[in-house]
N, C-alpha and C positions, 0 to 999 in steps of 0.2 A: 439450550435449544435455540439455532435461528429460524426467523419466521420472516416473511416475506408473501408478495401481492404480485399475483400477475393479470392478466384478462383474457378469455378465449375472443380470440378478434374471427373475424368471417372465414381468413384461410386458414385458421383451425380446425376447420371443421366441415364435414361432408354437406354434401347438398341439403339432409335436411336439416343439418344446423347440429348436432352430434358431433362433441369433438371427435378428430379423429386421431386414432392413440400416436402414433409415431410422431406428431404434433407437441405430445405432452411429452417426448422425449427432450425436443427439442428446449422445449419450458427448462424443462429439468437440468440439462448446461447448465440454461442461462442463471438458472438458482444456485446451481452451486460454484458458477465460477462471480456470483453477488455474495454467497458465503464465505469464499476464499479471501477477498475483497473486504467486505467487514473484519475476518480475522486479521487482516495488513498483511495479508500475502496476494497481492493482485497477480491475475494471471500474466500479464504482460511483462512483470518484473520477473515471474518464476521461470514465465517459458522461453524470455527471450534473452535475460539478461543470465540468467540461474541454468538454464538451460534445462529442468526440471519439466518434466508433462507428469498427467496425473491420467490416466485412462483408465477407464472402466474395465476389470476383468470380469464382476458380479454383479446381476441386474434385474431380482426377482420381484415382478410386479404382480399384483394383481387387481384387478379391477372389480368395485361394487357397485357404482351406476356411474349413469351416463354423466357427461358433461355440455353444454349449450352453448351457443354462438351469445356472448356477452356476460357468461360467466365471471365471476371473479371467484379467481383459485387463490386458496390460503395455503401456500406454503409452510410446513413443519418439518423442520430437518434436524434430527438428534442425531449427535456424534455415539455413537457406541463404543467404536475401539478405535485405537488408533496402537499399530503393530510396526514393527522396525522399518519396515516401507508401505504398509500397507493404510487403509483408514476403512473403517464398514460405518457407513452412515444408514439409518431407516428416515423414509420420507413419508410425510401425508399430506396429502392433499384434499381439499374441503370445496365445498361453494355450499352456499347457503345454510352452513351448519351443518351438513352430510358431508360425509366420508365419501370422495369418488372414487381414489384409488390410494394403496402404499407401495411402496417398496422398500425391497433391503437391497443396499447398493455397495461396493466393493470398488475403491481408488485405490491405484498402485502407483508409488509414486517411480516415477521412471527416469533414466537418463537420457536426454538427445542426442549425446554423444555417442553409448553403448545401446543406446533400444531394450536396457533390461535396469528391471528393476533396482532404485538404489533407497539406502535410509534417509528416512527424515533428518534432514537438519535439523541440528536443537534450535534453531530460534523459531521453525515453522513449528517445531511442535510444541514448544511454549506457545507458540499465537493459539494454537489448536484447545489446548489445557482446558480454558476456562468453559468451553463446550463440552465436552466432556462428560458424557451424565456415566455418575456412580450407581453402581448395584447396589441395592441395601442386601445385608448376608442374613 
């Protein structure tokens, strides 16, 4: 599992101080292009040099309560699978020890060349490996 810290700052969030949700998309990038980064695949090496993007196909969120202007969200992002070009990660997100929202999310890794889908290289998915959480059967 990576974990990671962000904060609801003021233009997060609607007038009464309520994050507001497209807000926490934007969060969520920025987390998992900090994940990609930890595992030693930085985007700027994947996307510019590699020519590699990773876009979202699947992105099922659901929300339990609200979030505030000065929040600190805890990021939790467990690797689930990881498929010949694909990756499904689940997210959770926290402040103050409550659950505000998860999701299950869906990365395709893509070519910039063709605009379609191609496999992981083995050394990204070696970096990927050690995330990875196992079923117990």
């Amino acid at each position: 599992m990576f974990q990671t810290t962000r904060y609801l700052k003021f233009g997060d969030c609607d007038p009464s101080g309520i994050a507001y949700f497209p807000s926490y998309l934007d969060h969520l990038v920025g987390v998992l292009e900090e994940f990609f980064a930890t595992a030693g695949v930085p985007w700027p090496t994947l996307i510019q040099e590699r020519r590699i993007g990773v876009p979202t196909v699947k992105l099922d969120l659901t929300f339990s309560k609200p979030g505030f202007h000065g929040d600190r969200l805890d990021f939790a992002v467990r690797l689930k699978r990881i498929g010949t070009s694909s990756m499904d990660l689940e997210h959770e997100v926290s402040a103050n020890g409550a659950l505000l929202w998860r999701a299950d999310h869906r990365i395709v890794a893509t070519s910039h060349d063709t605009h379609r889908a191609c496999p992981w290289p083995d050394d990204i998915r070696s970096a990927f490996m050690p995330y990875l959480e196992t079923q117990d059967a």
